[in-house]
C-alpha positions in Angstrom: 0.0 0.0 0.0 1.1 3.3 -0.6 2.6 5.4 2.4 0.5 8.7 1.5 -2.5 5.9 0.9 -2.3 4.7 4.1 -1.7 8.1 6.0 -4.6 9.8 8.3 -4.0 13.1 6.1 -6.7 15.2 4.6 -8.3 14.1 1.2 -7.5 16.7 -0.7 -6.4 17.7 -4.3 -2.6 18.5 -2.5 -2.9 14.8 -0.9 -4.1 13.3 -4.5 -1.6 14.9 -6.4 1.2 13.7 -3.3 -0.5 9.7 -4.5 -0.6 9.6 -8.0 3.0 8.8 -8.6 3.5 6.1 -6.4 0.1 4.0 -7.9 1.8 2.6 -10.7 5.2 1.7 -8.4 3.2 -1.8 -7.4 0.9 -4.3 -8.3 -2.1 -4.4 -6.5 -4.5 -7.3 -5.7 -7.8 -5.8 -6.6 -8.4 -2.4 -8.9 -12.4 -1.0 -8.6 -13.0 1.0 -11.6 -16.3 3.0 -10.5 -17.1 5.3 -7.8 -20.4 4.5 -7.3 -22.2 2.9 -4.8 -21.0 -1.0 -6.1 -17.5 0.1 -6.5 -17.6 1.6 -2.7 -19.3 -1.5 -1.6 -16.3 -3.8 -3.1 -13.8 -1.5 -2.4 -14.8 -1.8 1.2 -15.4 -5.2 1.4 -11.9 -5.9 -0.1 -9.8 -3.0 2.4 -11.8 -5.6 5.3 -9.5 -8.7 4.1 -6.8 -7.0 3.8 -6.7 -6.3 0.2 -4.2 -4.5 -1.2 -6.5 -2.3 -3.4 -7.4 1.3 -5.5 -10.7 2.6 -6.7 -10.1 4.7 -9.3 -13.4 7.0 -10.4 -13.5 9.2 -14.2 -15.2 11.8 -12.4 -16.4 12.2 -8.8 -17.6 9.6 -7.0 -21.4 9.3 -6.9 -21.7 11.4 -10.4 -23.9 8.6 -11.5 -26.9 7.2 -11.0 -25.7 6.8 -6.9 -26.1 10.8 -6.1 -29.3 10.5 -8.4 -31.0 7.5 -6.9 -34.8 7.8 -4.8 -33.0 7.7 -2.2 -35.2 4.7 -0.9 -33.3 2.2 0.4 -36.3 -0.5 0.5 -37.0 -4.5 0.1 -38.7 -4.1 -3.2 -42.5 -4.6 -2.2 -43.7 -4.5 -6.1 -41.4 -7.0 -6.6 -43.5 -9.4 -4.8 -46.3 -9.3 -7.9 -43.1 -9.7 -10.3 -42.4 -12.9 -8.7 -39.0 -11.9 -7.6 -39.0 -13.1 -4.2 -35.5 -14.0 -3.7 -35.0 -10.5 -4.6 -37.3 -8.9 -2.1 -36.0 -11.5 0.6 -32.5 -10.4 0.2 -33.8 -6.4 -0.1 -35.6 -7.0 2.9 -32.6 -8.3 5.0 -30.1 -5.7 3.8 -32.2 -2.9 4.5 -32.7 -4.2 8.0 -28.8 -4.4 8.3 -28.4 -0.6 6.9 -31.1 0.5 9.6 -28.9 -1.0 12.1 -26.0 -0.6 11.0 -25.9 3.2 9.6 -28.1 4.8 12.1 -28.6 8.6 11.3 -27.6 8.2 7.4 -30.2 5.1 6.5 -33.1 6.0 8.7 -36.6 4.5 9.1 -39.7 6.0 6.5 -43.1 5.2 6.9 -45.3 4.5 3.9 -49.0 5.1 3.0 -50.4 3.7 0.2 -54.1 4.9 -0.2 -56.8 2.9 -1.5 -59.3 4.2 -3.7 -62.5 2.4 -5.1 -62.1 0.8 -8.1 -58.3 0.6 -8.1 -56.1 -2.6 -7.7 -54.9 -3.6 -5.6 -57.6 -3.4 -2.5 -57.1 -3.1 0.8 -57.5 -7.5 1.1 -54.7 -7.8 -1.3 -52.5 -5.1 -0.3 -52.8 -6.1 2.8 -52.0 -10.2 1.6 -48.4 -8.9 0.3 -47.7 -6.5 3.3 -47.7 -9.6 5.8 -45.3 -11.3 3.1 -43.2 -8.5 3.1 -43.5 -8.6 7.2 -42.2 -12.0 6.6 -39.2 -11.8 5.1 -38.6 -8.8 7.7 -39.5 -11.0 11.1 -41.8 -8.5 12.2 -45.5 -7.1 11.1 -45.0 -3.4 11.0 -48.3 -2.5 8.6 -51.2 -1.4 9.5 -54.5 -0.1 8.1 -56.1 3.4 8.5 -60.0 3.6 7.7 -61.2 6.7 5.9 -62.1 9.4 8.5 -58.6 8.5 10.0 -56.5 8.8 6.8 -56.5 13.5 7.4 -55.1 12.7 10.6 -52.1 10.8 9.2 -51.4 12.9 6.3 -53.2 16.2 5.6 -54.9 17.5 2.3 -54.7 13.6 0.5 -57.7 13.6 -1.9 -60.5 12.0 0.4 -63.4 11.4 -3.1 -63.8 7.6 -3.6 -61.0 6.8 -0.6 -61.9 3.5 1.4 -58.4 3.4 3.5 -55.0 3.2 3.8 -52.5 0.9 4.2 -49.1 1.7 6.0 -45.6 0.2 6.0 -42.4 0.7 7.1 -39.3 0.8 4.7 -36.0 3.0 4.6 -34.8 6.4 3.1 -30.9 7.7 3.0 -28.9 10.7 1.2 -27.3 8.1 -1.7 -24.3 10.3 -2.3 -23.8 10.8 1.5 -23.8 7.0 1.8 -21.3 6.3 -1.2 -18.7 8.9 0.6 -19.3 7.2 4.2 -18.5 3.9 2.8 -15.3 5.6 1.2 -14.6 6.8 4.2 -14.5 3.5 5.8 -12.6 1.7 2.8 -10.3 4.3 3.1 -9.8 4.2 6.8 -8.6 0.0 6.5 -6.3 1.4 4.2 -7.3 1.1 1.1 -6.7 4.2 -1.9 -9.7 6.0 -3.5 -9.2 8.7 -6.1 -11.4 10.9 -8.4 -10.8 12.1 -11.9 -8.9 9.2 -13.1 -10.2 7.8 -16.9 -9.2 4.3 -18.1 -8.5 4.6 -21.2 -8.0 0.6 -21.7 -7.0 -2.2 -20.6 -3.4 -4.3 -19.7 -3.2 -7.8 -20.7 -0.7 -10.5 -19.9 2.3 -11.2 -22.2 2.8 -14.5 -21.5 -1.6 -15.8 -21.2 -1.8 -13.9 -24.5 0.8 -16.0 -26.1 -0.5 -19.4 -24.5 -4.2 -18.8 -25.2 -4.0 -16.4 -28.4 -6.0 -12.8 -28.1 -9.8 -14.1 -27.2 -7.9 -15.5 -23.4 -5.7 -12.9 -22.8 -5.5 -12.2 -18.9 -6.4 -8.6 -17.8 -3.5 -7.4 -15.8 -4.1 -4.0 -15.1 -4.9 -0.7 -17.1 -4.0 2.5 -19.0 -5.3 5.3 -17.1 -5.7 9.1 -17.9 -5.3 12.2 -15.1 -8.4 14.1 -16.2 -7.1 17.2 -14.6 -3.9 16.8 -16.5 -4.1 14.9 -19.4 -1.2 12.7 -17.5 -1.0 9.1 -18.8 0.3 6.1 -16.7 0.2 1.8 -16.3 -1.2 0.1 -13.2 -1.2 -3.3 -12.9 -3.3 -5.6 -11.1 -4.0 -9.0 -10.2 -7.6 -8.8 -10.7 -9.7 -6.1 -12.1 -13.8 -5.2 -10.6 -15.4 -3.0 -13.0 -18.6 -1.4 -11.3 -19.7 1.1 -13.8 -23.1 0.3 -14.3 -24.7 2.0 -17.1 -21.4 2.8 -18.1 -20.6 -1.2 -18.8 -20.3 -1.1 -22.1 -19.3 3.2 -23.1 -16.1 2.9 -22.3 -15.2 -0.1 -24.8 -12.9 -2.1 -21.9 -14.8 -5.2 -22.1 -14.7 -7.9 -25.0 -17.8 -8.8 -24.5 -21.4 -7.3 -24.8 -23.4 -6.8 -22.2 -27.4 -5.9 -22.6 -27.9 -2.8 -20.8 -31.3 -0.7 -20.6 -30.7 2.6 -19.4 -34.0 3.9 -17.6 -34.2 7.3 -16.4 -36.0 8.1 -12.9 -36.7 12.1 -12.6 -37.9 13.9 -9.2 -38.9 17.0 -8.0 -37.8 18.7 -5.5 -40.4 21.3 -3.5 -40.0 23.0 -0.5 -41.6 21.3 2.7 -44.3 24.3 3.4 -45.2 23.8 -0.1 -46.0 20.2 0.3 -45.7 19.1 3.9 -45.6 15.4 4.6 -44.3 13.4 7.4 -44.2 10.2 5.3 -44.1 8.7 2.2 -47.4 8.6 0.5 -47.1 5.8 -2.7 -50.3 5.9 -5.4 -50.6 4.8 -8.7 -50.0 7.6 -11.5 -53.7 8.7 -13.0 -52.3 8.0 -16.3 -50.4 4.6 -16.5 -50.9 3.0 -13.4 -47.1 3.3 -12.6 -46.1 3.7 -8.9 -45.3 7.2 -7.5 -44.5 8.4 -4.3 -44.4 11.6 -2.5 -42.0 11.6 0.6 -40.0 14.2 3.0 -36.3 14.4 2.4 -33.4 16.5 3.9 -36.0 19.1 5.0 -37.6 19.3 2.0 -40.5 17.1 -0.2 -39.9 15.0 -3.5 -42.1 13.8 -6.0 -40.7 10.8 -8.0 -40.3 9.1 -10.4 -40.4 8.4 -13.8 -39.7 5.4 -15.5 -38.4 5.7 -19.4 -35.8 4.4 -21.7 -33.0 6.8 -21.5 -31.5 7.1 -25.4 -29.3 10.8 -24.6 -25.3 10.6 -24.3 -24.2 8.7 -21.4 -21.5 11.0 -21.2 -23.7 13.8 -20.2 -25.7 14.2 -17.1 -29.0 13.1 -16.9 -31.3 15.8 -16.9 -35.4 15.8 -16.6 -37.5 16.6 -19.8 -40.6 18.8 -19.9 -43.3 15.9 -20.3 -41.7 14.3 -17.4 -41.9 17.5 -14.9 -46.0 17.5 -16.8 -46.3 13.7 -15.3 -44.8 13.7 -12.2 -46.7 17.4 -11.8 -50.0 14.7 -12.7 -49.2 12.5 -10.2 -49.4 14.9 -7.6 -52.4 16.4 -8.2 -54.2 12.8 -8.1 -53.7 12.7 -4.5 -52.8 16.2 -3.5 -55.4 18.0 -5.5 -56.2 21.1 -3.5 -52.0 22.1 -3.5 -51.9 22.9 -6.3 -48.6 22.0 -6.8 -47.3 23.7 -10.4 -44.0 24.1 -11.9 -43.7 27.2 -10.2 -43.0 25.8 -6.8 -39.9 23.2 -7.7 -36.6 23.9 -6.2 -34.8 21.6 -8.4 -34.3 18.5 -9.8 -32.6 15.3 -10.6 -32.2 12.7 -13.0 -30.5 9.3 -12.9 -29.9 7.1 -15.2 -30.5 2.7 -13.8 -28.6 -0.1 -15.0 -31.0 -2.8 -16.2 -30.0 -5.9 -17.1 -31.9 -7.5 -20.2 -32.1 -11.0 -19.9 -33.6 -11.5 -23.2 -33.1 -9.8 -25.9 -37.4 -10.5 -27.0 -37.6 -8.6 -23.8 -40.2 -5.8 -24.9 -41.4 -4.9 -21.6 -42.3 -1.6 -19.9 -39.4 0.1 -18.2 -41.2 -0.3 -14.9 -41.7 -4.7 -15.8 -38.3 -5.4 -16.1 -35.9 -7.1 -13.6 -34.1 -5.2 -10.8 -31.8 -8.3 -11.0 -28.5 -7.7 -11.4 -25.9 -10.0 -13.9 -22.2 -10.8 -13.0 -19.7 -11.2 -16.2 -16.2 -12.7 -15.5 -13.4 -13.1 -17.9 -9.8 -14.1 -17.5 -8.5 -11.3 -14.5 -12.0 -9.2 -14.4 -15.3 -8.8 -12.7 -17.9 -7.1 -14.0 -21.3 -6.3 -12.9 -24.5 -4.3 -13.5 -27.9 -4.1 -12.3 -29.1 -4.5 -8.9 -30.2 -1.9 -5.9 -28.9 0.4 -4.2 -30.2 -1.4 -0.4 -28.5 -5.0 -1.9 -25.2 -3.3 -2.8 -23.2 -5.0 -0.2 -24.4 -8.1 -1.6 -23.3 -7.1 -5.0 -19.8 -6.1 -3.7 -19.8 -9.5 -2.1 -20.5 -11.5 -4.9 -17.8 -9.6 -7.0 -15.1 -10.2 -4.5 -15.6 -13.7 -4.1 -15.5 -14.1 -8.1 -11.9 -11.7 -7.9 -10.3 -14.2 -5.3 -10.3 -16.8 -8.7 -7.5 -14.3 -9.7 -5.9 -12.9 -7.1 -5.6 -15.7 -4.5 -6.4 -13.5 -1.5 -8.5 -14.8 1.5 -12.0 -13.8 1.7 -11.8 -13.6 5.9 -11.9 -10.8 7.5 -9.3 -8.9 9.4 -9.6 -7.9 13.3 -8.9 -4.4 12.0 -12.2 -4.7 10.0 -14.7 -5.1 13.1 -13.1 -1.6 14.3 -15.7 0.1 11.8 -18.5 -0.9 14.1 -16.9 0.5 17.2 -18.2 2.9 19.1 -17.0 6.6 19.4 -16.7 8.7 21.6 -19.0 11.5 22.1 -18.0 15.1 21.6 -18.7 18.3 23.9 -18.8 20.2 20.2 -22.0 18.3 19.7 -23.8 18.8 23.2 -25.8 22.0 22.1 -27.6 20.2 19.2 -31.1 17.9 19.4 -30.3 13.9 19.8 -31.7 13.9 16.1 -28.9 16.1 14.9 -26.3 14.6 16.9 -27.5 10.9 15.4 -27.6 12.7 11.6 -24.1 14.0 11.6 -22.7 10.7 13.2 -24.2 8.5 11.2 -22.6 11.1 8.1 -19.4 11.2 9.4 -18.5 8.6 12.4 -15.7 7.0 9.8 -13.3 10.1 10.6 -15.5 11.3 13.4 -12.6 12.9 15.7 -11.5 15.2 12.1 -15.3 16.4 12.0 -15.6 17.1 15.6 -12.4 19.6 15.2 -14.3 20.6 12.3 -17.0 21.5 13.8 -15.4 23.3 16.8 -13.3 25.5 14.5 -16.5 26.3 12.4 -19.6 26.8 14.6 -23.1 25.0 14.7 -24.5 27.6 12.5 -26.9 26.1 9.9 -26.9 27.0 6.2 -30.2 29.4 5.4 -33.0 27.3 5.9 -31.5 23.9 5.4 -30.4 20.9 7.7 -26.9 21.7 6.2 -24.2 23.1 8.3 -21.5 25.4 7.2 -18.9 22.9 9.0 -19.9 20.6 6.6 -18.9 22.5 3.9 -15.5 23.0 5.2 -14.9 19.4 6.3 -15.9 17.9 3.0 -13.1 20.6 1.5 -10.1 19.1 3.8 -11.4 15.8 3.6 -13.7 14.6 1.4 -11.7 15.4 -2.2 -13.4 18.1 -3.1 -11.9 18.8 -6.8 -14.6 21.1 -8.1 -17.6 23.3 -6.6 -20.0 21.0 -8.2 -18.6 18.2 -6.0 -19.1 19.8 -3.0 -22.9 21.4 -3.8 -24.4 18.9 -5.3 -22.8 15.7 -3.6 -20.8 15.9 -0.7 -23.8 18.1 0.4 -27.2 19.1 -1.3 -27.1 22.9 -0.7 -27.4 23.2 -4.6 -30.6 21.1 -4.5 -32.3 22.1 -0.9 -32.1 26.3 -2.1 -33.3 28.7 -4.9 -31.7 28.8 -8.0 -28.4 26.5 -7.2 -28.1 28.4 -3.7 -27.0 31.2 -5.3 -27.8 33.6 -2.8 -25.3 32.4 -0.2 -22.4 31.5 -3.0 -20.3 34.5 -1.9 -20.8 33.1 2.1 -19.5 29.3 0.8 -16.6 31.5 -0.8 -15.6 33.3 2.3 -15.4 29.7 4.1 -14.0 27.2 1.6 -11.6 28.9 -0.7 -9.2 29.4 1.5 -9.4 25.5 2.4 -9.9 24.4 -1.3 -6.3 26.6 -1.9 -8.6 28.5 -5.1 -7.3 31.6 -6.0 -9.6 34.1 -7.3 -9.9 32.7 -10.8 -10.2 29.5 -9.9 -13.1 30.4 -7.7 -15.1 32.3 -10.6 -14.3 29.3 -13.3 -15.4 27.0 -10.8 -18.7 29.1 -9.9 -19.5 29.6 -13.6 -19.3 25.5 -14.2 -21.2 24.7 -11.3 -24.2 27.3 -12.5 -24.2 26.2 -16.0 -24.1 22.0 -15.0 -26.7 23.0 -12.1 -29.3 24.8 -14.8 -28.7 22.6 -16.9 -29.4 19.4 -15.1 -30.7 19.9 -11.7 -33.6 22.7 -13.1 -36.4 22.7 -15.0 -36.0 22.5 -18.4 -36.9 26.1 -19.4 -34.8 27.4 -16.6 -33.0 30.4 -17.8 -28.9 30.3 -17.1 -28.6 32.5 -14.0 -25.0 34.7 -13.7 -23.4 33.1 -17.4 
């Protein structure tokens, strides 16, 4: 392992620039291509044996479909009328572990699901699946709410033609928070995780290509690109896990073909007074019978999602079209018709982009019928995967690892050093004027270098940002220590400021300037290049579609 790798030093561009030499000076047992939620997920998994291993990410980590998610980490209850109960069994557990294990980032949601006459399913058969769902959970957490009861448990839902409505418990988290906490952790056992680093291709073995001729040459590292410098160097490995998801098959490195669909979810975003709700209330869209919901998160309320075939550049950020702000908009005023809920009224949005695996290629189903499966490739010295969920991602990373040990040899037990991630620590006087809830939010963010965050948050106050659950010594611990490489990074995924305010949080840029230059080392021109990319991505992405460009 490298010695800067290894180092308790802040994750910065300074300590990233200190690192790249000395990747290539070794060989190292597993490379994760994909900063994602998969690639986190093996990347941990592998820094808990022992492994010595690198993540390497084209962009930042999370700029996929895992800052872009629903945020719902949940067992899958529609899969249960798909047949998929192996799937929903396995959700099930893991979201359990995630609630017990991440406390304060994964955190308990109730559901409502509201039963109107003449819709399927009933109340009889709703309630037939919830007990299986129970099931696979060990407890019975539903209940049923008759009509005159419904206004007490969430205000304003249409009451014409409502006979009930049934409630369950599953799971919500902040996706991109979640991918940088299980960095955190990887990168804590020792393992190396850097942004901004392209593979260009891949290495092969000299000698398996001249035993086995081109179709069984061995993978034995790859050609990589510094995007920040155009820099081009080798590193070899002796087994390769590529997690890109959608991405499979757009960067060319694999031989084969893989049969990825890339559906797009959309959301809106609306301030909470706008649409208050406590829970998550699900319904079935007016207009194809597709499953909506309408749920509180980070302090705010979303309405989600779509469901279609995604046919735009991969290479580009998702963003929402106009017919999809017009259905989700349609959904919502099926059950919240007296809101009035228009365009008008969005903060933001988002976009991302799921990796489904097509089993067959007669598949010809609606986005929302195909499989949340996911497929496992393997070739001589590489991994691959795509599809799954974002609650079965340790699973996934499992799976992967166990497939890499046909490579590299290395023991799939775990060290002592691992079970030190579930230790307690201790608490921390700078925390002892804020609410339990707050105190259980920002551990459950940042427990994996909680004695750095701590001093972070002694230096910088508990002042919040505006209106937001956000504070500002978030902002400057994710600049020290979270590889902050450009503003977007930092508004938009190490925190949601861009997303929870007005127009991109605009209105308290020149504030997140006064704190985080200085720790970012920008100079003046840096800061205003920086400003002016993250305005343009965020109206172009994270808006409505006939946003106007603010300040370009």
């Amino acid at each position: 392992m490298t010695s800067a790798a290894t180092q308790h030093v802040n994750w910065t561009q300074a300590w990233r620039d200190q690192v790249l030499p000395e990747l290539a000076a070794q060989t190292w047992d597993l490379i994760v291509i994909g900063g994602g939620i998969t690639g986190a997920g093996v990347i941990r998994e592998a820094a808990k044996r022992g492994w010595r291993c690198l993540l390497v990410e084209q962009r930042d980590f999370a700029w996929g479909t895992s800052s872009r998610s629903s945020k719902m980490v949940h067992g899958g209850l529609r899969y249960i009328s798909q047949g998929e109960l192996a799937l929903t069994r396995d959700s099930v557990r893991e979201r359990q572990l995630l609630l017990d294990n991440e406390a304060g980032l994964v955190e308990p949601l109730p559901f409502l699901y509201p039963h109107y006459q003449g819709e399927f399913p009933g109340r009889w058969v709703f309630s037939w699946v919830l007990r299986l769902y129970d099931g696979f959970a060990g407890q019975s957490l539903q209940q049923f709410h008759p009509p005159w009861q419904v206004p007490m448990v969430v205000n304003g839902l249409q009451q014409e033609h409502l006979q009930g409505a049934s409630q369950f418990q599953d799971a919500v988290t902040d996706d991109a928070r979640l991918v940088m906490h299980v960095l955190a952790e990887a990168r804590a056992l020792g393992a190396c995780v850097v942004s901004n680093l392209r593979v260009l291709g891949r290495l092969y073995s000299e000698d398996n290509a001249a035993a086995a001729g081109d179709v069984e040459q061995r993978v034995s590292g790859v050609r990589i690109e510094d995007t920040l410098t155009g820099a081009q160097f080798d590193l070899t490995c002796k087994a390769l896990a590529q997690a890109t998801g959608v991405w499979t098959d757009a960067a060319g490195l694999s031989k084969q073909q893989h049969d990825i669909r890339p559906l797009r979810g959309s959301h809106l975003l609306l301030p909470s007074w706008r649409l208050p709700v406590s829970q998550s209330v699900s319904f079935k869209h007016p207009i194809d019978k597709r499953l909506m919901f309408i749920f509180p998160w980070e302090g705010a309320t979303v309405i989600g999602t779509t469901d279609i075939d995604h046919k735009d550049d991969l290479n580009q950020e998702a963003a929402i079209s106009q017919a999809e702000v017009e259905y989700l908009l349609a959904g919502c005023a099926k059950v919240f018709p007296s809101a009035q809920i228009s365009a008008e009224d969005v903060l933001s949005t988002w976009s991302g982009v799921r990796p489904i695996v097509v089993k067959s290629t007669e598949s010809g189903h609606k986005p929302s019928d195909e499989s949340r499966e996911h497929m496992l490739w393997i070739e001589p010295g590489c991994v691959s995967l795509s599809g799954g969920k974002l609650t079965t991602f340790r699973l996934l990373a499992l799976e992967m690892l166990q497939a890499c040990t046909l490579f590299n040899g290395c023991s799939m037990q775990e060290t002592a050093q691992a079970h030190s991630l579930s230790a307690p620590r201790p608490a921390h006087d700078c925390l002892a004027g804020l609410s339990s809830s707050v105190q259980r939010r920002l551990y459950g963010r940042y427990r994996a270098n909680w004695p750095a965050f701590c001093a972070m948050f002694s230096e910088v106050g508990m002042q919040q940002v505006s209106t937001t659950p956000i504070y500002w010594a978030e902002l400057a611990f994710a600049c020290e220590h979270e590889l902050v490489i450009h503003l977007d990074d930092l508004l938009l995924r190490r925190t949601r400021l861009g997303l929870l305010l007005a127009q991109g949080a605009v209105a308290v840029l020149e504030q997140v300037r006064e704190l985080c230059q200085p720790r970012l080392a920008w100079d003046d021109q840096r800061w205003a290049e920086e400003q002016q990319r993250y305005l343009r991505i965020y109206q172009q992405f994270y808006s409505l579609p006939s946003a106007a460009v603010v300040g370009l």
